[in-house]
N, CA, C and O atoms as a printed pandas DataFrame, in Angstrom:
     atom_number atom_name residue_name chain_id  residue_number  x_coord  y_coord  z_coord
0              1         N          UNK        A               1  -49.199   22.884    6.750
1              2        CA          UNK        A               1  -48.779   23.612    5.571
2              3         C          UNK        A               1  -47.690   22.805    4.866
3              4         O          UNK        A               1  -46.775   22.360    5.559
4              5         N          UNK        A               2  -47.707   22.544    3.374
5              6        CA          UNK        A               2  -46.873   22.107    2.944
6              7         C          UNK        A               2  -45.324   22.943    2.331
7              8         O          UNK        A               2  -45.190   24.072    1.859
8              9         N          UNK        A               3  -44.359   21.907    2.565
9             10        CA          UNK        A               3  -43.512   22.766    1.881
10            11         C          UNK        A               3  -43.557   22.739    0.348
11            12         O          UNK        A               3  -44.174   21.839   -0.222
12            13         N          UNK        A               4  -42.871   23.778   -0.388
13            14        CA          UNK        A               4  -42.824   24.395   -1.711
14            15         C          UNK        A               4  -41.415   24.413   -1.936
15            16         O          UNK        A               4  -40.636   24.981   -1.171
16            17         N          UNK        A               5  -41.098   23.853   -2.887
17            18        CA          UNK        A               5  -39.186   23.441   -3.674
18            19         C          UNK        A               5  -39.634   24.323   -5.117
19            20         O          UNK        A               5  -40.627   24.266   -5.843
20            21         N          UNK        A               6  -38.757   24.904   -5.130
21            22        CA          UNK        A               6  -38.276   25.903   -6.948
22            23         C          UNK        A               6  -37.170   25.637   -7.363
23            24         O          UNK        A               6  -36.188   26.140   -6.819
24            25         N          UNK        A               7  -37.085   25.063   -8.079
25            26        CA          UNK        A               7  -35.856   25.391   -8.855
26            27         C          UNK        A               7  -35.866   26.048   -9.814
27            28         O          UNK        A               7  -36.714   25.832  -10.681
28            29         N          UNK        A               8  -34.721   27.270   -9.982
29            30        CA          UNK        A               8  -35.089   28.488  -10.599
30            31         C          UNK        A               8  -33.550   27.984  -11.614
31            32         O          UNK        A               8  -32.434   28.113  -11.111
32            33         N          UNK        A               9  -33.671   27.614  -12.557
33            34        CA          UNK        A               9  -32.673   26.862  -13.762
34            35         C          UNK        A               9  -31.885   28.253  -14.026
35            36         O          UNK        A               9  -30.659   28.320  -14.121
36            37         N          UNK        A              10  -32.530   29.052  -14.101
37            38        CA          UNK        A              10  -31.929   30.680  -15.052
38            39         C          UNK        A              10  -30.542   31.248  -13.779
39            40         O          UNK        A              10  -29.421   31.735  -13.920
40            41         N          UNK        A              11  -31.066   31.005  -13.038
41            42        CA          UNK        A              11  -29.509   31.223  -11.919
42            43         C          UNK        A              11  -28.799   30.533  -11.793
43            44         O          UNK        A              11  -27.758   30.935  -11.273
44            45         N          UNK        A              12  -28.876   29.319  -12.111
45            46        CA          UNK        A              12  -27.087   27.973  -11.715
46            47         C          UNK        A              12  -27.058   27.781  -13.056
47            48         O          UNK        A              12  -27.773   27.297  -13.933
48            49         N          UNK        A              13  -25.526   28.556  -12.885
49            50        CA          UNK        A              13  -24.776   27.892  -14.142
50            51         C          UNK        A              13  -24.384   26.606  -13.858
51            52         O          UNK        A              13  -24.482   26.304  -12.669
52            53         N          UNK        A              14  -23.883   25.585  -14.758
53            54        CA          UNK        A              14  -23.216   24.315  -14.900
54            55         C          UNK        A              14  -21.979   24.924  -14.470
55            56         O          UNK        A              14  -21.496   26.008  -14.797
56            57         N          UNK        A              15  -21.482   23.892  -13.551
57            58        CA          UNK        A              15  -19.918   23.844  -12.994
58            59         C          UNK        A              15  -18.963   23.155  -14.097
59            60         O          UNK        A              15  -19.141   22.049  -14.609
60            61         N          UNK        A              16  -17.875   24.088  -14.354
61            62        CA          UNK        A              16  -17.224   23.423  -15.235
62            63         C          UNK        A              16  -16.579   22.380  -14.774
63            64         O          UNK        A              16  -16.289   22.353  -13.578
64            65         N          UNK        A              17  -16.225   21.314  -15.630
65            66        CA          UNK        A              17  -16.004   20.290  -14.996
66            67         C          UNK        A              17  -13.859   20.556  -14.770
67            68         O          UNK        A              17  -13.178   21.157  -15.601
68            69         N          UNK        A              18  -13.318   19.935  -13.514
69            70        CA          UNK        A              18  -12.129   20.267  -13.391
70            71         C          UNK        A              18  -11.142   18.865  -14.299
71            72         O          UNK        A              18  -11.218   17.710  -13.882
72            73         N          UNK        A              19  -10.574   19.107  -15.110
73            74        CA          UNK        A              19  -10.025   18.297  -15.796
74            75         C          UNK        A              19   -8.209   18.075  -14.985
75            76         O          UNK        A              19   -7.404   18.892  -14.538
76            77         N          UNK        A              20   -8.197   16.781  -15.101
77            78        CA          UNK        A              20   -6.639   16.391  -14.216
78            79         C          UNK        A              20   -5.709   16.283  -15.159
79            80         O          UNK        A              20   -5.760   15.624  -16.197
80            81         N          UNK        A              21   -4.403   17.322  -14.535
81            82        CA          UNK        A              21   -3.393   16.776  -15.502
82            83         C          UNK        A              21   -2.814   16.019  -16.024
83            84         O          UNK        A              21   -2.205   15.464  -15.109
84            85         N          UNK        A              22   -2.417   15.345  -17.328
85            86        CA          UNK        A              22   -2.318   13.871  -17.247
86            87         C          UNK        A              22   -0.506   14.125  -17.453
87            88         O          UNK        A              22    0.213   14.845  -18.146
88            89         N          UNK        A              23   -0.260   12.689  -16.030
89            90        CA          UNK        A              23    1.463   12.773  -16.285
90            91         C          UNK        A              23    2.011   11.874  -17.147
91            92         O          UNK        A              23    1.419   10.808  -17.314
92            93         N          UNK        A              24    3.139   12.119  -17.791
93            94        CA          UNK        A              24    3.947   11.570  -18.163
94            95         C          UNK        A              24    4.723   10.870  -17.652
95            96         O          UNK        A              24    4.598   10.851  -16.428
96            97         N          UNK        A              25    5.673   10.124  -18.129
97            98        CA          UNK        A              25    6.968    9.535  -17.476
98            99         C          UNK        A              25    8.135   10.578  -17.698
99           100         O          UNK        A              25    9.236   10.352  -17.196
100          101         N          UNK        A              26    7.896   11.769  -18.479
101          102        CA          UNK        A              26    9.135   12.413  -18.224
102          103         C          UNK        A              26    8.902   13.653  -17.177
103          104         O          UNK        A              26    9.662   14.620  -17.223
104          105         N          UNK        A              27    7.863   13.597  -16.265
105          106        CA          UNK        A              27    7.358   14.383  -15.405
106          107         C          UNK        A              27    7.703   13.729  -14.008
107          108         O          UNK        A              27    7.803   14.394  -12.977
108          109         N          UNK        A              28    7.863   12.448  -14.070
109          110        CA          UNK        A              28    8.032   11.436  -12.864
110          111         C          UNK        A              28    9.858   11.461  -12.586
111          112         O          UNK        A              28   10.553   10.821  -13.375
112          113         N          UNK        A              29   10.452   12.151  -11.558
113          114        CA          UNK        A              29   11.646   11.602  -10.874
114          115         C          UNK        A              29   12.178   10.475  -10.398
115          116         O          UNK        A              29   11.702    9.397  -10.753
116          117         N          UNK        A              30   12.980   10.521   -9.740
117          118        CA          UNK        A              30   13.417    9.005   -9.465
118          119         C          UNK        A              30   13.334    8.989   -8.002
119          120         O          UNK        A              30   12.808    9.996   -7.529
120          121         N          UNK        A              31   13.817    7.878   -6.959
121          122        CA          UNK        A              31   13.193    8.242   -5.447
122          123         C          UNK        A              31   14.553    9.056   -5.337
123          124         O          UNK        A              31   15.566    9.399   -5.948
124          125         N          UNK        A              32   13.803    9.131   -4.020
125          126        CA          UNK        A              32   14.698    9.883   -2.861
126          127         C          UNK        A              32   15.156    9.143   -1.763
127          128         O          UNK        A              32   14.764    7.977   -1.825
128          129         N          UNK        A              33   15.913    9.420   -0.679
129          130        CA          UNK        A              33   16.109    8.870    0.192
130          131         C          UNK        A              33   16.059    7.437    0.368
131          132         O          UNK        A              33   15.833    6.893    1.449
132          133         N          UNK        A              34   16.443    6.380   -1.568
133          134        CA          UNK        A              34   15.941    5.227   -0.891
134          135         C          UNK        A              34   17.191    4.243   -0.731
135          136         O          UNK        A              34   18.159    4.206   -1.491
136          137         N          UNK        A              35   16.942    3.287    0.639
137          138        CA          UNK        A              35   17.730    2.839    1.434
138          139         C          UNK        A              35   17.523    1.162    0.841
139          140         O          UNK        A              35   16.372    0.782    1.058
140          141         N          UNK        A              36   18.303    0.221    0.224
141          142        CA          UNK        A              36   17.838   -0.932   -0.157
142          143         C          UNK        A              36   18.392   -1.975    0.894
143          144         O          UNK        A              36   19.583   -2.261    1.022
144          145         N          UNK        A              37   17.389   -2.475    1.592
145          146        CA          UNK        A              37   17.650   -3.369    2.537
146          147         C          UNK        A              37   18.030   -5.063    2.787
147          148         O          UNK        A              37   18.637   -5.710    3.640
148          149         N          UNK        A              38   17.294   -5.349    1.514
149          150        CA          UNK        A              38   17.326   -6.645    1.520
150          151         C          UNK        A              38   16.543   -7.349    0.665
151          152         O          UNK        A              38   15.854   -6.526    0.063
152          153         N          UNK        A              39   16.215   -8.804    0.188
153          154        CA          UNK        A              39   15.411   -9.216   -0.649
154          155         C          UNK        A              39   15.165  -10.320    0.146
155          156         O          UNK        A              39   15.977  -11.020    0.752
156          157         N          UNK        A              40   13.278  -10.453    0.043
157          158        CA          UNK        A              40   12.693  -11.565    0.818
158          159         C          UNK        A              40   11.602  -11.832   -0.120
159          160         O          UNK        A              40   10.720  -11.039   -0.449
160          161         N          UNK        A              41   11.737  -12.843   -0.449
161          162        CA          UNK        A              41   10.736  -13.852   -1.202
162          163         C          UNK        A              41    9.919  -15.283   -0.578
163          164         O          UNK        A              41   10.461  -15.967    0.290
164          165         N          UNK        A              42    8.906  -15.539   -0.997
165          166        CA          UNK        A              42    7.825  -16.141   -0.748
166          167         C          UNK        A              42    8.630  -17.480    0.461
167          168         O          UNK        A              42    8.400  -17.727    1.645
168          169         N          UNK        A              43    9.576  -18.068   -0.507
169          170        CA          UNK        A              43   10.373  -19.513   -0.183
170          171         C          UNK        A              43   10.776  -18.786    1.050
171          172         O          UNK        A              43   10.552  -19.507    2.023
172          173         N          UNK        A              44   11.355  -17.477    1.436
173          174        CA          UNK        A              44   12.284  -17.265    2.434
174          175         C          UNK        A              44   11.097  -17.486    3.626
175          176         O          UNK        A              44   11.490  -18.012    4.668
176          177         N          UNK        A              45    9.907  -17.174    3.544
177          178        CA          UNK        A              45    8.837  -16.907    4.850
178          179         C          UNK        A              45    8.502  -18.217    5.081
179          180         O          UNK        A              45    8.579  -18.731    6.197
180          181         N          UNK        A              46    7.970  -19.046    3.645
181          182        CA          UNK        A              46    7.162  -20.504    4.281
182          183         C          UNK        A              46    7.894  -21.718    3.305
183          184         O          UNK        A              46    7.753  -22.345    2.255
184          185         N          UNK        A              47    8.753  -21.549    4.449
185          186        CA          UNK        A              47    9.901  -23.088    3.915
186          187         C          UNK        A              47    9.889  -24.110    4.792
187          188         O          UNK        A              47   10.069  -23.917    5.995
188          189         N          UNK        A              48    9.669  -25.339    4.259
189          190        CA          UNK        A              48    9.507  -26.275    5.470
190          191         C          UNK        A              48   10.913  -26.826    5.957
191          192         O          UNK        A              48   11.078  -27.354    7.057
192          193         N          UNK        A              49   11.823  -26.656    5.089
193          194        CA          UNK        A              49   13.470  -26.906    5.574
194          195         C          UNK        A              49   13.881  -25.685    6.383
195          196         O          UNK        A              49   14.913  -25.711    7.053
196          197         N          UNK        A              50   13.101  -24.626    6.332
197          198        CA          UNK        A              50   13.637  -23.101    7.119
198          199         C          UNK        A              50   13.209  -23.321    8.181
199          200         O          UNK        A              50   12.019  -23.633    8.237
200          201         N          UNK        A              51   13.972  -23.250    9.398
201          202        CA          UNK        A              51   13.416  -22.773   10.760
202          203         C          UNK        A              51   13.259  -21.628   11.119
203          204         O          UNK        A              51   13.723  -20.725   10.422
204          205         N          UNK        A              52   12.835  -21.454   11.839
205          206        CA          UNK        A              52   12.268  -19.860   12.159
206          207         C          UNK        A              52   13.265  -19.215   12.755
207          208         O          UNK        A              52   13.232  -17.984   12.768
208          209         N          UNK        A              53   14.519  -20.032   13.463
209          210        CA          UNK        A              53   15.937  -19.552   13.792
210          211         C          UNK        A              53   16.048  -17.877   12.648
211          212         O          UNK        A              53   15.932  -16.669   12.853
212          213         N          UNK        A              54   16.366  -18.884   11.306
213          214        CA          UNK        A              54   16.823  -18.136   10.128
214          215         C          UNK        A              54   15.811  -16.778    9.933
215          216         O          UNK        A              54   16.222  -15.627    9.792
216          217         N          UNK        A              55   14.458  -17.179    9.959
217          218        CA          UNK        A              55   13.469  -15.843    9.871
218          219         C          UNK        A              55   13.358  -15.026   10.686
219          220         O          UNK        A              55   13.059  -13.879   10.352
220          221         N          UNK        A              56   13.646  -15.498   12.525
221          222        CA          UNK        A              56   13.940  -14.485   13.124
222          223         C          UNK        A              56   15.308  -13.504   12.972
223          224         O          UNK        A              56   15.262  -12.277   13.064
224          225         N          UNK        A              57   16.497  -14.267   12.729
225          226        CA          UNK        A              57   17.230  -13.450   12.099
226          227         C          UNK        A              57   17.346  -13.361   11.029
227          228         O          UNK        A              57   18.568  -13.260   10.921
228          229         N          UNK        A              58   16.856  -13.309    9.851
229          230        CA          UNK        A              58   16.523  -12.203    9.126
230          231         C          UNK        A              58   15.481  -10.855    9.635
231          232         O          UNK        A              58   15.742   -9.674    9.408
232          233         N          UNK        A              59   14.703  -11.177   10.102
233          234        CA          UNK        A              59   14.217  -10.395   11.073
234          235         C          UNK        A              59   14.704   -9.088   11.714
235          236         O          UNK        A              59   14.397   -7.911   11.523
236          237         N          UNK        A              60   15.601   -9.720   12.568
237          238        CA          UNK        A              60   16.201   -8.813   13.304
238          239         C          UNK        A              60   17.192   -7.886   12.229
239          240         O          UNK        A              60   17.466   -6.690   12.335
240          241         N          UNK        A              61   17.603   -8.791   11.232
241          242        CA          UNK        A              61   18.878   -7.748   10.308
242          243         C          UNK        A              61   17.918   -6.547    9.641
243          244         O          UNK        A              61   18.288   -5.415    9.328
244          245         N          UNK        A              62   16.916   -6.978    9.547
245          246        CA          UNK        A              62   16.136   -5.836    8.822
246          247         C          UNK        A              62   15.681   -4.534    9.866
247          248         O          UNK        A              62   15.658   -3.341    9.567
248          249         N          UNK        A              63   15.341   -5.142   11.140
249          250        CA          UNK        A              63   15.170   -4.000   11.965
250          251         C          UNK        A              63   16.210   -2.795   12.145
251          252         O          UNK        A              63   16.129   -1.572   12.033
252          253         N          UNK        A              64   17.662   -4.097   12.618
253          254        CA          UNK        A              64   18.561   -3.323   12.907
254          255         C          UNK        A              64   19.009   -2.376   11.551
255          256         O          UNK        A              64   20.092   -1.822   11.737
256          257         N          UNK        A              65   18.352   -2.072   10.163
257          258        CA          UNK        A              65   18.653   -1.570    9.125
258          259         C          UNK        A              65   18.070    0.322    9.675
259          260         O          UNK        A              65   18.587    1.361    9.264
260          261         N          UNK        A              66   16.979    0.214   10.602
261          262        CA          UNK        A              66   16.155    1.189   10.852
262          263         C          UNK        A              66   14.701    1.279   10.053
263          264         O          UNK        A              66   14.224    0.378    9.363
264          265         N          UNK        A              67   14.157    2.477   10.291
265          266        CA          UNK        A              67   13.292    3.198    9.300
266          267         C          UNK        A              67   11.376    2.566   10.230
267          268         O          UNK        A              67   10.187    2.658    9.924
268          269         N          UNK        A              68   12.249    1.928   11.495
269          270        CA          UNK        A              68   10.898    0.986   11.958
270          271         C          UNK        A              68   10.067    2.080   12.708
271          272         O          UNK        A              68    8.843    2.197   12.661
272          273         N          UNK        A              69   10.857    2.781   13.337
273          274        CA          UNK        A              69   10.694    3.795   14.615
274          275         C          UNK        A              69    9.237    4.525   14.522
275          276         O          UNK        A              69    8.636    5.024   15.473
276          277         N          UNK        A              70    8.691    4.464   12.821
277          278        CA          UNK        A              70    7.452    5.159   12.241
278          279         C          UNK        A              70    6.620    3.881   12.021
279          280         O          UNK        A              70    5.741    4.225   11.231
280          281         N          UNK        A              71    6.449    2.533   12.333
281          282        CA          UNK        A              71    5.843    1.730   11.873
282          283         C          UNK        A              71    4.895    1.556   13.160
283          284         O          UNK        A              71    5.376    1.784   14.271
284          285         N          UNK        A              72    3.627    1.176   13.034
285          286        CA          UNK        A              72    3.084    1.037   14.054
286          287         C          UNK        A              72    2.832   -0.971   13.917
287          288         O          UNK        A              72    2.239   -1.374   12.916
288          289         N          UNK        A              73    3.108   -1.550   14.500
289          290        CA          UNK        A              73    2.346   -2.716   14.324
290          291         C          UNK        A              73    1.159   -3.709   14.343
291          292         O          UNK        A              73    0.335   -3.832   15.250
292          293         N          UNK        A              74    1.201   -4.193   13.522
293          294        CA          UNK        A              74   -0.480   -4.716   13.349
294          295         C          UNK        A              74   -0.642   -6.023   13.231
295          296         O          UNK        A              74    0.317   -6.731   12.927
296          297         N          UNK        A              75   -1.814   -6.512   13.440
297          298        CA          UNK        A              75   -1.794   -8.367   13.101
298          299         C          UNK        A              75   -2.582   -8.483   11.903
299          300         O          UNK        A              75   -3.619   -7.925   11.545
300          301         N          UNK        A              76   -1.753   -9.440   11.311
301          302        CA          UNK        A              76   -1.994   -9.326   10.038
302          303         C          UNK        A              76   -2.784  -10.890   10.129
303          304         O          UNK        A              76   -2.305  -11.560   11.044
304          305         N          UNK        A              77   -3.836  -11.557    9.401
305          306        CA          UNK        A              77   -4.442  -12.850    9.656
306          307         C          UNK        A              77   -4.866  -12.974    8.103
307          308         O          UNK        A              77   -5.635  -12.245    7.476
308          309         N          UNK        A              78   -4.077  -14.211    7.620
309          310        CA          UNK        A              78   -4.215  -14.301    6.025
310          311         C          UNK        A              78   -4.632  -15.537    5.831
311          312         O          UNK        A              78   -3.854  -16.414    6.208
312          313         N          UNK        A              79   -5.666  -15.882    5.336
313          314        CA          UNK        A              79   -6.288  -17.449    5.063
314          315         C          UNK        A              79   -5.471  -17.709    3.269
315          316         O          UNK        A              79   -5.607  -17.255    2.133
316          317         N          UNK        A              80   -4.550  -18.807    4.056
317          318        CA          UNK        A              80   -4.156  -19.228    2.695
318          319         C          UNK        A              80   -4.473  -20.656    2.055
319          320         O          UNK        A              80   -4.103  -21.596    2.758
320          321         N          UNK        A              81   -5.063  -20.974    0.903
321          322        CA          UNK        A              81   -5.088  -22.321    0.582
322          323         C          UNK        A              81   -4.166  -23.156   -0.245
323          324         O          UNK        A              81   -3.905  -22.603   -1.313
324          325         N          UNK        A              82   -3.635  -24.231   -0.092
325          326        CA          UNK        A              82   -2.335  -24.808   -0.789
326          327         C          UNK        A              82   -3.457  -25.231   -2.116
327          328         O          UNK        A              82   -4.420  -25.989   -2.000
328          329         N          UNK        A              83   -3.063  -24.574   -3.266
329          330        CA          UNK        A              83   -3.687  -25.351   -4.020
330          331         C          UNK        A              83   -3.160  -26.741   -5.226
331          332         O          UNK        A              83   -3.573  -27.224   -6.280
332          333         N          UNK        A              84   -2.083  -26.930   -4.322
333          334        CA          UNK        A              84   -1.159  -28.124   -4.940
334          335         C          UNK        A              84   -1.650  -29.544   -4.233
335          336         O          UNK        A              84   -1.704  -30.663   -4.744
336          337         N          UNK        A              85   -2.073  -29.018   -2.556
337          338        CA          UNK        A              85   -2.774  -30.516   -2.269
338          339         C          UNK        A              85   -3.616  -30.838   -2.392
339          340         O          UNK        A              85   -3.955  -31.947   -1.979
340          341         N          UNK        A              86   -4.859  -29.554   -3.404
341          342        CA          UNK        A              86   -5.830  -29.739   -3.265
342          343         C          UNK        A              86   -6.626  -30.839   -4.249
343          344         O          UNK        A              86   -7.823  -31.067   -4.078
């Protein structure tokens, strides 16, 4: 026996569609709770005059700042290409 599909049009209404509020910038606050720790830029991570002395402590100054206790850690694996020697 085969099956039989109806669609009966006269019973489904169209769903209205839900429209999103659109924000402003005078709807947006400023942060909260924020703690400014430090500034680390590109030169500070891959310097060939930097030893890793200096990055581990920077390192450590940032831990000892807090806020880690919620971080879970992960390995991060980034293929980078120099495109200056290339």
């Amino acid at each position: 026996m085969s099956e039989v599909m109806l669609c009966f049009t006269c019973c489904v209404t169209q769903q209205p569609t839900t429209r999103r509020r659109r924000i402003d910038r005078s709807m947006i606050g400023g942060p909260t709770d924020f703690r400014h720790t430090g500034h680390i830029g590109s030169a500070d991570v891959h310097n060939e005059s930097t030893g890793s002395d200096e990055l581990n402590s920077m390192h450590n100054q940032m831990q000892s700042k807090g806020g880690y206790d919620h971080a879970s850690p992960v390995h991060v694996s980034l293929n980078v290409v120099d495109v200056c020697k290339s």
